[in-house]
N, C-alpha and C positions, 0 to 999 in steps of 0.2 A: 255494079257488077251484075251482070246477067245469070240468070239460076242455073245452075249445073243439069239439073233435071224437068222439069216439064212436069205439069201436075199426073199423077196416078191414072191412068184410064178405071173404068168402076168396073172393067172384065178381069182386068189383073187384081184387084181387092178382091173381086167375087175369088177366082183364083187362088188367092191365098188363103181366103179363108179357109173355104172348101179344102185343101191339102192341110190348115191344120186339125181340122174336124175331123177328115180322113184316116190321117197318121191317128187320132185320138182314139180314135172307135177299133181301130186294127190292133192298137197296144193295152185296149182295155180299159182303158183309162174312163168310161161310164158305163155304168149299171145298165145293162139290160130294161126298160121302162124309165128312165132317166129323161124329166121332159125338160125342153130349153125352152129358156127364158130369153126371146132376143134383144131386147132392151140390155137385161143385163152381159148377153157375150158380145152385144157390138162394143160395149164397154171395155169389155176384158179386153177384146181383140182393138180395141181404138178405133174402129171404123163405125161409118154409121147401120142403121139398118138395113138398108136395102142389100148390101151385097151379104151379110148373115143370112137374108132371109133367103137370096138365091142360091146360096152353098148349101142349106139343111133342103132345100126343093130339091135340088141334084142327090144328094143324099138320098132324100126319100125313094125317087126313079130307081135307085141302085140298091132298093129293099135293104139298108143298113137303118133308116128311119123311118118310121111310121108318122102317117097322118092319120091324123082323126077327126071327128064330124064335128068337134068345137074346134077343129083345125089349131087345135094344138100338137106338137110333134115332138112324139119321144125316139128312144133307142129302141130298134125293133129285137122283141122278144121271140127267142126260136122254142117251140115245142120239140118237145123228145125225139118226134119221127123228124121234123125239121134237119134238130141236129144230127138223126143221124143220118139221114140223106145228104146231108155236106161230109158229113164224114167220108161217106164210101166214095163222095167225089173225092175228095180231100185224098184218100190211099192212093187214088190212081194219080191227080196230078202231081201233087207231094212227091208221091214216088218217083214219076217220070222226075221232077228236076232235081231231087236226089241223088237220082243216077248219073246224070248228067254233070251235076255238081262234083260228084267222085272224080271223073273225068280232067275237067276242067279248073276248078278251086284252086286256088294261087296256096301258099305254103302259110303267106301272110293272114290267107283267109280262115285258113284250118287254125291259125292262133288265134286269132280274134274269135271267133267260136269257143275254146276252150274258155278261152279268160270272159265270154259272155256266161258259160256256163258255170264258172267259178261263182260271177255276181249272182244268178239265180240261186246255187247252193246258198252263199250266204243270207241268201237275203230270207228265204226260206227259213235257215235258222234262229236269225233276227227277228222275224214274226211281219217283215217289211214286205205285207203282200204285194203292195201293187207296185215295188219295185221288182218280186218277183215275177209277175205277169206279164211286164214291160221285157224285162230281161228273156224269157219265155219267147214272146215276140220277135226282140232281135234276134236271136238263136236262130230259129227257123226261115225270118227275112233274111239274115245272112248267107243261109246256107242255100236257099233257093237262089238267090241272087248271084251265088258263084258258080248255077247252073249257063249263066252266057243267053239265055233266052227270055227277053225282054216282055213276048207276048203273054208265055207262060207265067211270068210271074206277076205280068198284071192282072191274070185270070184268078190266078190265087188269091191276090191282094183285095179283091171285091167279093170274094167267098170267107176272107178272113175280116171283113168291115162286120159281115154277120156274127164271125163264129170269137171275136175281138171280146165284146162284153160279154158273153158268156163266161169265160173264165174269170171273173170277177166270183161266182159261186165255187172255184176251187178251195180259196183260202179263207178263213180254215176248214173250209167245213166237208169238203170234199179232197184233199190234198191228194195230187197223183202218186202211188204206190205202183213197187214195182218187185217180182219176184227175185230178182237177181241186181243186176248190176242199172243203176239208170240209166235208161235207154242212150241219152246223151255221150254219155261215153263210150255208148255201142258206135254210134254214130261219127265219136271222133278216131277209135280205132280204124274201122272200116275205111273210112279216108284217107290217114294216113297210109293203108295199103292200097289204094287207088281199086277198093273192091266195090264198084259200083251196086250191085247185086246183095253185098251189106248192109250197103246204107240205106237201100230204098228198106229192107227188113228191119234196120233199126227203126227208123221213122216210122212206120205202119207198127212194130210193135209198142213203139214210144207211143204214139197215137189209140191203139187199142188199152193199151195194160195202163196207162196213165188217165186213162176219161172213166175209166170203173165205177171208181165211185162219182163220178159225175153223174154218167147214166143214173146210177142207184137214184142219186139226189133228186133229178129231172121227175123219174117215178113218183117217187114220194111230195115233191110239189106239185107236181098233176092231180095227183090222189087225194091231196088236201092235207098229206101228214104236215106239211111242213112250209115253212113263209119264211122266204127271203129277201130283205127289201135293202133299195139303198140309203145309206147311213144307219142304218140297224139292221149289222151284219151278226148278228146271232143268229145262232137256228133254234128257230121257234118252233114246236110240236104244237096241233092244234087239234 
């Protein structure tokens, strides 16, 4: 019987890999200076090396990885002013498809949000950070993605490959606070009224009042008070 399919071409494995490297760095899922090992991800991933190695090069191009002079390659690390120069991108384009998203967002979409933002509440309670952070991610993928504009949210999507492992320093040690009501929920009223003009308010306030102590933290590891590493997620004074 003749094969159903045709061996793999090595662009489509590069391909896959790369979208699950991609997706990984956007949801958080490694430490900021997190270096790979390719031996051991072509493993993981079942493929051989070459097409690992050409996914983390694209990466690199796309400032979510760093290379370095022993050309070893980690998860690129944002300094303070870094982060907050993506921030202030982040309000304007965040916002724009926000707004948009108020507009447009199906009813099924505005549920799927909630019940995204239920998982985050619990998981937060749970002490389940990095389902938190993942949950975190889809929130805002979601919500952008029901703005209907495809370029814009791929613009984001490579502003969030950077801003992705940073939040791994949220939990616990910087957990976002907020004066009043979770922004989140600012976010799903506003929708519900189709008050586009809400929502971009909620998400820039969710975005400001929720990275506080973040900023704070980013300080104080600049400063030297403080060392965050991965897998010795204490905060350490020095």
């Amino acid at each position: 019987m003749d094969a159903v399919f045709g061996p793999v071409p090595r662009e489509s494995l590069t391909a896959r890999v790369y979208g699950e490297l991609r997706g990984a760095l956007m949801e958080g899922r490694f430490w900021p200076g997190h270096r790979f090992k390719i031996r051991e991800l072509a493993v993981s991933l079942r493929v051989s090396e070459t097409p690992v190695r050409e996914a983390l090069m694209q990466l690199v191009r796309e400032r979510g990885l760093e290379m370095h002079a022993g050309r070893s390659i980690t998860v690129a690390r944002l300094t303070l002013a870094q982060y907050l120069e993506l921030r202030e991108i982040r309000l304007m384009l965040e916002g724009l498809a926000a707004e948009r998203a108020a507009e447009r967002i199906e009813a099924t979409g505005i549920a799927a949000l909630a019940a995204v933002h239920a998982e985050l509440t619990e998981a937060e309670q749970a002490g389940r950070w990095r389902s938190a952070i993942r949950a975190n991610w889809r929130f805002h993928h979601t919500l952008y993605g029901g703005a209907g504009m495809p370029e814009l949210l791929a613009l984001l999507e490579v502003i969030w490959l950077r801003n992705g492992p940073l939040l791994n320093y949220l939990y616990p040690h910087a957990m976002p606070a907020y004066p009043g009501r979770h922004q989140h929920l600012e976010v799903l009223d506003a929708l519900a009224r189709r008050d586009a003009a809400g929502v971009r308010e909620a998400i820039r306030a969710d975005t400001i009042e929720g990275g506080v102590r973040l900023v704070r933290l980013l300080e104080d590891m600049e400063a030297g008070r403080v060392s965050l590493l991965e897998n010795q997620p204490e905060r350490r004074i020095t």
